[in-house]
C-alpha positions as CSV (number, residue, x, y, z in Angstrom):
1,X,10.4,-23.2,-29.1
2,X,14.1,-24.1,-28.3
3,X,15.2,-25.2,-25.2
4,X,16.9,-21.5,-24.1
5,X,12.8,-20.0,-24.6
6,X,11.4,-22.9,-22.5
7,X,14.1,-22.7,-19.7
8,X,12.9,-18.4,-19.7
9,X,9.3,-19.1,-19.7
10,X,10.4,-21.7,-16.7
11,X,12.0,-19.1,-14.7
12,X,9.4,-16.3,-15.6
13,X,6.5,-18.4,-13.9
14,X,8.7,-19.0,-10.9
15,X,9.5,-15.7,-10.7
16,X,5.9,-15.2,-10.6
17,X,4.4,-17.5,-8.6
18,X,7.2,-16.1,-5.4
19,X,5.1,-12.6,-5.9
20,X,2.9,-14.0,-4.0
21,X,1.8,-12.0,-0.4
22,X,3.5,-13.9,2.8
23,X,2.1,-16.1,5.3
24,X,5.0,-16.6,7.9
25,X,4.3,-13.3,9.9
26,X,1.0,-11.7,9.8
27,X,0.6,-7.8,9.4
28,X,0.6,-6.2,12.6
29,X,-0.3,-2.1,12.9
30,X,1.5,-0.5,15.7
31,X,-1.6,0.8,18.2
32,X,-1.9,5.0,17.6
33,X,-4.0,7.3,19.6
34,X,-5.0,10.1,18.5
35,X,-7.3,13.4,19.9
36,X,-10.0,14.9,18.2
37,X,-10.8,18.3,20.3
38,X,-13.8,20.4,19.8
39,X,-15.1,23.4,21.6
40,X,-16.4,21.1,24.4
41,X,-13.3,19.0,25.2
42,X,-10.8,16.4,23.6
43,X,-11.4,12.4,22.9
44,X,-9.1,9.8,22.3
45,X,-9.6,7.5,19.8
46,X,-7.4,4.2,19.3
47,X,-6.2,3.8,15.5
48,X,-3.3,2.2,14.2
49,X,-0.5,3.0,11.6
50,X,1.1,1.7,8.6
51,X,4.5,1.8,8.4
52,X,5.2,1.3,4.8
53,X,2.5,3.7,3.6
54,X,4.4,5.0,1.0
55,X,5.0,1.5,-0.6
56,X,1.4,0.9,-0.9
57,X,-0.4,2.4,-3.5
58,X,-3.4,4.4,-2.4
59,X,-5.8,4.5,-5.9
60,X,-8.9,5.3,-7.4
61,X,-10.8,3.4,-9.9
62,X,-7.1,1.7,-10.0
63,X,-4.8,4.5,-10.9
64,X,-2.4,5.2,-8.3
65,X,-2.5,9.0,-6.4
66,X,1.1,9.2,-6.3
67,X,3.2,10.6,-8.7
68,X,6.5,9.5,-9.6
69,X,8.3,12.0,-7.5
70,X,6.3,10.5,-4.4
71,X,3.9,13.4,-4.1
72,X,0.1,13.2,-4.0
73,X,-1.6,14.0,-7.4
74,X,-4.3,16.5,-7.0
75,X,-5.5,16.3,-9.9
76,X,-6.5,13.0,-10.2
77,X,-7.0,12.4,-6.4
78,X,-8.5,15.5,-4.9
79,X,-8.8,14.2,-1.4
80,X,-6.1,12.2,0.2
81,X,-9.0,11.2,3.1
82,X,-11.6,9.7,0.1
């Protein structure tokens, strides 16, 4: 290999190795409450919420539900909830 290729494969494994997930600030989920009313009366349940949802991929079996027009995929994700 000539000294150009090794200096790429150099940067290529930094380049790498800084894709890894943070440690300076740990992942905090704003507190949400939500209701769930039935013929009876209403209960409120604390939940939380992630912000940047739509920059996570939500998958099964590792194929991502989202097309590339950020829309669900029914047909390979049915059921946003499973």
């Amino acid at each position: 290999p000539t000294l150009m290729q090794l200096a790429l494969l150099g940067f290529q494994i930094l380049e790498a190795a800084g894709q890894q997930a943070g440690t300076l600030q740990p992942e905090v989920h704003p507190e949400l409450w939500l209701q769930e009313c039935t013929g009876s009366g209403c209960e409120k349940h604390k939940s939380s919420i992630v912000l940047d949802a739509n920059w996570r991929w939500v998958n099964k079996g590792g194929q991502n539900c989202y097309t590339n027009q950020d829309t669900w995929d029914p047909t390979f994700c049915s059921d946003p909830a499973a």
